[in-house]
N, C-alpha and C positions, 0 to 999 in steps of 0.2 A: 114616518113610523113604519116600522117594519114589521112582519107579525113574527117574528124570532123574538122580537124585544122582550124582555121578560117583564115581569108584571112587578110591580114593586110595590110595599106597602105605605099609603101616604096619609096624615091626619091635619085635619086642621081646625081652627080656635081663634074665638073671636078675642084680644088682648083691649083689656077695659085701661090698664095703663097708657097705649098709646090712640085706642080709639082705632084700631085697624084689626085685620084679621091677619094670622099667622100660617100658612102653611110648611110643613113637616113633610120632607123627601126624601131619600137616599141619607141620612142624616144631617142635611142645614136647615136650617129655617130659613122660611121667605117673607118676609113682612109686605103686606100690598093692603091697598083699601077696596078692592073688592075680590070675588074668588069666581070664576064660570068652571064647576066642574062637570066636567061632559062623560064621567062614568058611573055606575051605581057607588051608593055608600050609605053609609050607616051609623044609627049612633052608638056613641060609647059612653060610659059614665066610669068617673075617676072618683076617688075617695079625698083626693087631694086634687089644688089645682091646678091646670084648669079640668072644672069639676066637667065639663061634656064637652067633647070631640066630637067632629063628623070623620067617619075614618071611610077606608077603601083600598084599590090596588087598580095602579094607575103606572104605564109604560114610561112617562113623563109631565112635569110638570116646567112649564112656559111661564116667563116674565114679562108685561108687554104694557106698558104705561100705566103702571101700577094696577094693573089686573092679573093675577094666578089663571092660567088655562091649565085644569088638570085633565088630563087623556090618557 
């Protein structure tokens, strides 16, 4: 990680259809069954759903045997 890297907006949500959590980056979706996120975040509430996100801004976000590292 560089500290030039810019900081980029990222959210994620627990998916009751597949039983796994979702995380939201640079725009794809990552599907994994757990999340370690290693920067502050917050929550958000939607009117529509999914109705609460944990959101934040995070340099990158890691794939690693079905685990999200967000950093």
């Amino acid at each position: 990680m560089n500290a030039s890297d810019p900081k980029r907006r990222f959210f994620y949500h627990y998916r009751k259809m597949d039983g796994r959590m979702s995380v939201h980056f640079k725009g794809q979706c990552f599907p994994c069954q757990h999340v370690k996120c290693l920067v502050p975040c917050e929550t958000k509430r939607n009117t529509q759903q999914p109705y609460l996100v944990l959101q934040g801004y995070a340099t990158r976000v890691i794939i690693e045997k079905d685990t999200a590292w967000i950093q």
